[in-house]
C-alpha positions in Angstrom: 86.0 121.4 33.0 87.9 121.4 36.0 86.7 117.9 37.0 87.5 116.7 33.6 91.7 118.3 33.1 91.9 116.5 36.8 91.1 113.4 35.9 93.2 113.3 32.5 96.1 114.3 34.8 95.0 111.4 37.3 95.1 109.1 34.2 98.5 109.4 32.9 100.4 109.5 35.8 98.1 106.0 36.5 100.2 105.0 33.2 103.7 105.9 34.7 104.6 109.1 32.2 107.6 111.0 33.9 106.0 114.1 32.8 108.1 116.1 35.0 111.4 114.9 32.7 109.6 117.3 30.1 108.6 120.5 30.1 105.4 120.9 29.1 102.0 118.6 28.7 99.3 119.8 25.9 95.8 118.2 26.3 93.6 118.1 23.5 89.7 118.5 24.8 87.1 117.6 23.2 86.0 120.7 21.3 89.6 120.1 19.5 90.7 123.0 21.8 94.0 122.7 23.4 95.5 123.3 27.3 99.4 123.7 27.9 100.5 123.2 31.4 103.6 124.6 32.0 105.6 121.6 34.1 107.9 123.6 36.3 104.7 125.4 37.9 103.1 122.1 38.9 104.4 120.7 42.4 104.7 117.5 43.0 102.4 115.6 45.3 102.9 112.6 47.6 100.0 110.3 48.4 100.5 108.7 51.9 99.2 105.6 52.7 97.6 104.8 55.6 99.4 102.3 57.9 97.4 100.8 60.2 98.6 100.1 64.0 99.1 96.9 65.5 96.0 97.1 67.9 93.3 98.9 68.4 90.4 99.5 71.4 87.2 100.4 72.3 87.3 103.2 75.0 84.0 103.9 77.3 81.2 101.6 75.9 80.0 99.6 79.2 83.1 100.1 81.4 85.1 103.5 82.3 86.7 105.9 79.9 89.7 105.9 81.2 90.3 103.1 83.2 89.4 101.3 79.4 92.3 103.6 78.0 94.3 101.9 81.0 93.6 98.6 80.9 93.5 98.1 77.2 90.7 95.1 78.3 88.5 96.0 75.2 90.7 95.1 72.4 89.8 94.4 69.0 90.2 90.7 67.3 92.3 90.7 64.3 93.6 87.7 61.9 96.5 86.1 61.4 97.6 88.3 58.7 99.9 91.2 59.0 98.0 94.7 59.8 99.1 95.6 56.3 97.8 92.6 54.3 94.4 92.8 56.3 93.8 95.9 57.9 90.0 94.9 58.9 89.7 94.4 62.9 86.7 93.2 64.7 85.1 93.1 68.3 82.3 92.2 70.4 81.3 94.2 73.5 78.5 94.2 76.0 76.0 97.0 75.7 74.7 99.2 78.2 71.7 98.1 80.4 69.8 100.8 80.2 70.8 103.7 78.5 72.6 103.9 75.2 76.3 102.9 74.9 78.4 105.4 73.6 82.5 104.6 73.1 85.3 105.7 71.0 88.2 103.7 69.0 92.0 104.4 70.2 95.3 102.6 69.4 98.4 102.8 71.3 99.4 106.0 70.9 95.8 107.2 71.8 95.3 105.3 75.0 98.9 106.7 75.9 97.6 110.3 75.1 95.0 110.1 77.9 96.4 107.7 80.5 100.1 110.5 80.4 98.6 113.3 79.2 94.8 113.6 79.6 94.5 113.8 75.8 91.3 112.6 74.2 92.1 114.4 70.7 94.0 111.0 69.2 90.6 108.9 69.7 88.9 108.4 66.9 85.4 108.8 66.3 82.6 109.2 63.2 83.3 111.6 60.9 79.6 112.6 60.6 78.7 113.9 63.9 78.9 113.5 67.4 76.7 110.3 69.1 73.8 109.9 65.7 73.6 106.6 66.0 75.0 105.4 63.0 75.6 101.8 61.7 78.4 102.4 59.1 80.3 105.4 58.0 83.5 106.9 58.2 85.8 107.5 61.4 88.9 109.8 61.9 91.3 111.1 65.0 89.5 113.4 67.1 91.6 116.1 66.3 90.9 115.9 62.2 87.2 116.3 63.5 85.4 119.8 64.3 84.9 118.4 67.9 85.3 115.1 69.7 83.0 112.7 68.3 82.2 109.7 69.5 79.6 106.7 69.0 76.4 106.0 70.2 74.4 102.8 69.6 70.8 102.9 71.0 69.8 101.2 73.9 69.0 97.7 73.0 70.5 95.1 75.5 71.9 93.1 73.1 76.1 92.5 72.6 77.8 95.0 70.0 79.0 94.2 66.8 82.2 96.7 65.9 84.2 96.2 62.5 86.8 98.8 61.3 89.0 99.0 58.2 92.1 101.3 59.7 93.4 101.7 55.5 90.0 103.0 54.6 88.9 104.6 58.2 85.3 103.0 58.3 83.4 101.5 60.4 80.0 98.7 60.7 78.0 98.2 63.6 75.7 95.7 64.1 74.0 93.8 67.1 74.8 90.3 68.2 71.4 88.3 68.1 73.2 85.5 69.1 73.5 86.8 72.7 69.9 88.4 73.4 70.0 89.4 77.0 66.8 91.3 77.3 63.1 91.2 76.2 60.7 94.0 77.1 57.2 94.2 78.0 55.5 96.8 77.0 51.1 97.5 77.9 48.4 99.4 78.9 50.4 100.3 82.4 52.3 102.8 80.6 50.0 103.9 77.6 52.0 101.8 75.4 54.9 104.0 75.9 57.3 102.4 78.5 59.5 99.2 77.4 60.3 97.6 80.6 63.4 94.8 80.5 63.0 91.5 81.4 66.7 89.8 81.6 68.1 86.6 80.4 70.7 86.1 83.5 72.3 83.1 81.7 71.1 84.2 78.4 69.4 81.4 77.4 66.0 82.2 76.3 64.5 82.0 79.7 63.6 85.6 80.9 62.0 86.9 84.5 60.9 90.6 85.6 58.8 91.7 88.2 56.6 94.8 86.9 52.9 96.4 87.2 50.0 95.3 85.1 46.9 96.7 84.4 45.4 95.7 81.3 46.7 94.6 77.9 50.4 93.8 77.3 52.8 92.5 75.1 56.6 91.2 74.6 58.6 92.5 72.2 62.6 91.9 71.0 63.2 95.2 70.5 63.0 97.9 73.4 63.9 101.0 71.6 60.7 102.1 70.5 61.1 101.3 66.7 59.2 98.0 67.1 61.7 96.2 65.2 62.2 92.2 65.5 59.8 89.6 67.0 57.0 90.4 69.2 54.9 88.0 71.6 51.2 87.5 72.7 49.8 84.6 73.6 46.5 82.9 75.2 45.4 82.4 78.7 46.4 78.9 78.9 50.4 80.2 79.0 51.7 79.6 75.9 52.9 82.6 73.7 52.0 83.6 70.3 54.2 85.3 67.4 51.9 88.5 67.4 53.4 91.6 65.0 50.0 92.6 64.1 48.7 92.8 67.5 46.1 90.3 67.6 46.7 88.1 70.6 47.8 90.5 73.6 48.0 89.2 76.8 45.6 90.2 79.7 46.8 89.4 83.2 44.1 88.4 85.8 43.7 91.9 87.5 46.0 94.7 87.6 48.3 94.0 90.1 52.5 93.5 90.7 53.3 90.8 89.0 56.9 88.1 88.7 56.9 87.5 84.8 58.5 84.5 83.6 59.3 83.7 80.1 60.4 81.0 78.2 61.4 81.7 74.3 62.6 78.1 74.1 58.8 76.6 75.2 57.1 79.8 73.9 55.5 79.9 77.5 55.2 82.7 79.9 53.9 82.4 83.6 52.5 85.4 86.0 52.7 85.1 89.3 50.9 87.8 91.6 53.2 89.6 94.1 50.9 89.4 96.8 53.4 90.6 99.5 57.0 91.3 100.0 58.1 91.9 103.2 61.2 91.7 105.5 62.5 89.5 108.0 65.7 89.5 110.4 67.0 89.2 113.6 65.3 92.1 115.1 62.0 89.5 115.0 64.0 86.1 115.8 63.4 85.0 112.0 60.5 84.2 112.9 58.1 87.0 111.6 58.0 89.3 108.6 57.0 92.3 108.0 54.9 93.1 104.8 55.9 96.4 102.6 52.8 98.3 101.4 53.2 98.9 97.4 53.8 102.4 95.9 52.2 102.7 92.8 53.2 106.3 91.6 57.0 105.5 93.1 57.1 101.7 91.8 58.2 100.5 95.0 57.6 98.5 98.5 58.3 100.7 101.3 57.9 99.9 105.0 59.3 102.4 107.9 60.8 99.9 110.4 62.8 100.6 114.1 65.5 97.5 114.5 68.4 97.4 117.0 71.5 96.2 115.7 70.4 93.3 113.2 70.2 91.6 109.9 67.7 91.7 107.6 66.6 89.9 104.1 63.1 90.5 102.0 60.8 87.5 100.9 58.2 87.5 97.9 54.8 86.1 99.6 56.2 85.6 102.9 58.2 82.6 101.2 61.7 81.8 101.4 61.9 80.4 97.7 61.6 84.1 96.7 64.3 86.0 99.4 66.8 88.4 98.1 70.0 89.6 100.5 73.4 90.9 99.3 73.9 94.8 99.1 71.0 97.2 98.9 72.4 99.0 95.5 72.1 95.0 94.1 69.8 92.8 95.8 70.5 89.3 94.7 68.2 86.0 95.5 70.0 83.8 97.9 72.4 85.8 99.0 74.0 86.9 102.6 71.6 89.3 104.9 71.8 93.2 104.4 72.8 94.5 108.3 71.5 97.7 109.6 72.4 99.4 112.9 69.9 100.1 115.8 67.7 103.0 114.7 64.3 103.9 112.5 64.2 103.6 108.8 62.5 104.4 105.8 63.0 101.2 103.5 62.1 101.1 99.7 62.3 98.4 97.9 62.3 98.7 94.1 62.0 95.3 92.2 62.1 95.4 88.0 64.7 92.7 86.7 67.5 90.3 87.8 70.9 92.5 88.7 68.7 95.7 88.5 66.7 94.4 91.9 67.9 97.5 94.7 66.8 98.5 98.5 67.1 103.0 99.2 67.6 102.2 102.9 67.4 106.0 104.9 67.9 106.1 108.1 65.4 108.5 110.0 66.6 111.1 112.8 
């Protein structure tokens, strides 16, 4: 009944009575019963309307929380409209590589909360808990929330998808297929239960990873574990096959380290046995190299070496078409030599996907 007297009241102000220039109201139900409301003990309510700010950012996602609430770099799109004739804002952002991306959405006020003040209260995050991975739903300011939630999309490698309504505080996510930086393989090696990336660099269809077979595999769209989107086999003669049901899996020669190449465009893929990787510097003239002896259980090429002072850069089967220099936290192909000082190391090499490629380089007393 309580519901019902609401709405009646919700109803004729929605008709523009001045009910408070009388001094009573009588409602009629519908058992021909009547309510009086007495007029002078009914207080008068004002409904605000939200006003939504001028701009609005995603803080944390792939970069730093606060240096994001500094920079302002991740800022939403919006239209040529005024914020109030169109309150809907948009962005893209990159997703983490490998973990899930988690972020929050802050205007101006809230980015000035935490760069001055340290305060993350004026973010706003999803109303329905903190980090479950929802698609859509509703968001609010930290501090209208029992603690601070914030968003998490699960890992998927692909670009983000963020739309907000800041008059009706919700919120859409969705992925960007258009931008599909990552497959995944996914096999016997691991029981089926490890989806290991292979990266797009310039995503354009063409993939590479460098991982251990042994046994059936297969590539799949998706690396979450849902087994959601397209999935690949293929035959023996290189060329891949659409394969949800699981009828074509791919079986490499013998289990061994393996480069994977794929081509979505060509629906091709190409193996190519690691047979060595080794290193090579001035401490041998660049002359010879030195082979790394694979560690299955670790997933790395390790060698213990003694140099003087020298440079040093690791080839794939002793051939310079496949050397990788740079930094050891981001081994790169083609790039400058690593340089170590005189001494013994222990050197592991751990190969998996383009910009995940690293060297642990420990230097032995």
């Amino acid at each position: 009944m309580k519901r019902s007297l609401f709405l009646t009241l919700v109803c004729l102000f929605t008709l523009g009575l001045n009910l408070f220039a009388q001094d009573a109201i009588v409602i009629e139900k519908n058992d021909n019963s009547k309510v009086k409301f007495n007029l002078k003990d009914i207080k008068q309510v004002t409904f605000e309307k939200r006003q939504p700010a001028q701009n609005y950012y995603v803080i944390g996602g792939s970069q730093d929380w606060t240096q994001s609430a500094k920079d302002k770099s991740q800022k939403f799109n919006h239209s040529a409209l005024s914020v109030e004739e169109d309150p809907v804002f948009t962005i893209t952002i990159e997703a983490l590589e490998n973990a899930d991306t988690w972020f929050a959405i802050a205007d101006d006020e809230a980015c000035a909360a935490i760069v001055e003040n340290n305060d993350w209260s004026k973010l706003f995050g999803p109303t329905n808990g903190n980090g479950l991975g929802d698609y859509s739903g509703s968001l609010d300011r930290r501090y209208e929330l029992p603690s601070n939630y914030s968003f998490r999309i699960p890992y998927s490698g692909r670009d983000i998808n963020i739309t907000i309504n800041m008059r009706d505080y919700t919120y859409e996510i969705s992925y960007d297929d258009g931008s599909v930086k990552y497959i995944y393989e996914i096999g016997n090696e691991s029981n089926w239960l490890e989806f290991h990336p292979l990266c797009s660099v310039n995503a354009d269809g063409k993939y590479q990873g460098y991982y251990y077979l042994d046994g059936i595999f297969k590539f799949c769209a998706d690396g979450t574990g849902q087994w959601q989107g397209d999935q690949w086999g293929g035959d023996a003669e290189g060329n891949l096959i659409s394969d949800i049901a699981g009828e074509h899996f791919l079986v490499p020669s013998e289990a061994a380290f393996y480069q994977i190449n794929v081509d979505l465009n060509t629906l091709t893929y190409q193996l190519v046995k690691v047979e060595s990787i080794s290193v090579i510097g001035g401490f041998s003239g660049w002359m010879e190299d030195f082979d790394l002896t694979y560690d299955k259980a670790q997933g790395c090429w390790q060698i213990t070496l003694t140099v003087p002072d020298t440079e040093i850069k690791f080839l794939m089967n002793h051939s310079w078409d496949y050397n990788w220099g740079g930094t050891a936290d981001n081994l790169e192909p083609n790039e400058a030599n690593l340089t170590l000082e005189e001494g013994s190391y222990d050197i592991k090499v751990y190969l998996s996907y383009p910009g995940n490629h690293k060297a642990v380089i420990t230097k032995l007393e």
